[in-house]
C-alpha positions as CSV (number, residue, x, y, z in Angstrom):
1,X,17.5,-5.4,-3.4
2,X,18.5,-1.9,-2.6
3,X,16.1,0.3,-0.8
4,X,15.2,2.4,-3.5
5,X,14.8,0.2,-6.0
6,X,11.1,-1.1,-4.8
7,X,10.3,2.5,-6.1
8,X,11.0,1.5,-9.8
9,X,8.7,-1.5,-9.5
10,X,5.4,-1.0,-11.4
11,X,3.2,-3.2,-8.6
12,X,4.5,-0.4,-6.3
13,X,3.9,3.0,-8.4
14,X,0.2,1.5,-9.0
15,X,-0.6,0.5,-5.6
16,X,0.6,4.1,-4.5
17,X,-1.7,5.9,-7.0
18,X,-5.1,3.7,-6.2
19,X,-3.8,4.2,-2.6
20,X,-4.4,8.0,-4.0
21,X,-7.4,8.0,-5.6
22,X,-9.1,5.6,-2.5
23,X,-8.3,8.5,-0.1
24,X,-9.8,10.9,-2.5
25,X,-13.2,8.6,-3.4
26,X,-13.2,8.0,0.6
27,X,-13.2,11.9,1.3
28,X,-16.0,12.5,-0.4
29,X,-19.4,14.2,1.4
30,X,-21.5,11.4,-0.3
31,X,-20.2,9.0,2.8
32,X,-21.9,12.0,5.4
33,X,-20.6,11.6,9.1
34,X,-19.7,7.9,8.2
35,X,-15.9,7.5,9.8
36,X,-15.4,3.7,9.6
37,X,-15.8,2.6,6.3
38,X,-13.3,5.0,5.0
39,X,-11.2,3.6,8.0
40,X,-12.0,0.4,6.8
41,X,-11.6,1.2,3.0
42,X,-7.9,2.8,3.4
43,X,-5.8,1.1,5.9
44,X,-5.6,-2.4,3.3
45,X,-5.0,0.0,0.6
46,X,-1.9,1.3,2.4
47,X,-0.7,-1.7,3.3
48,X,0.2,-2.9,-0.2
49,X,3.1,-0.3,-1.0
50,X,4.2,-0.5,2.5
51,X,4.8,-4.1,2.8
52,X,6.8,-3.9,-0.9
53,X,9.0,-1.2,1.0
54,X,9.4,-3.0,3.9
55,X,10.5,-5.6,2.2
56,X,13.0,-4.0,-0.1
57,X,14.5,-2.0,3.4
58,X,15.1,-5.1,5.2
59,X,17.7,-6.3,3.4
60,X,17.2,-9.8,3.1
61,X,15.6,-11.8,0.2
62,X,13.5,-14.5,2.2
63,X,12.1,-11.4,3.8
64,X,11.3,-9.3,1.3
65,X,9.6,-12.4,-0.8
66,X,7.5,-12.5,2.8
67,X,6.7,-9.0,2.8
68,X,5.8,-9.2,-1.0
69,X,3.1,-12.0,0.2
70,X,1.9,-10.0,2.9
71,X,1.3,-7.4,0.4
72,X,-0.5,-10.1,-1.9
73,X,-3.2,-10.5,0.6
């Protein structure tokens, strides 16, 4: 798989937009001085179009079908 080509996947667009709108919801005023559950809320969220990235740069299929499971859980 080409590096790119994990863009056209529609698991990867759709991760990338909740990733998005969890940033937004996790902005909001209604969590007051609360720091970690945003923390806690985004960092999985990012993971997901990361690891299918990852996986596409590296190259290899047995890795990027590990990376795609990573992103699974």
């Amino acid at each position: 798989m080409n590096n790119t080509s994990f863009e056209n996947l529609e698991v990867w667009k759709r991760s990338t937009e909740l990733g998005v709108e969890v940033y937004r919801l996790s902005d909001s005023d209604e969590l007051g001085d609360d720091r970690v559950l945003p923390y806690r809320v985004r960092k999985p969220v990012i993971s997901i179009p990361s690891n299918i990235a990852e996986g596409a740069a590296s190259g290899s299929p047995l890795n990027y079908h590990r990376f795609l499971n990573h992103s699974l859980g």
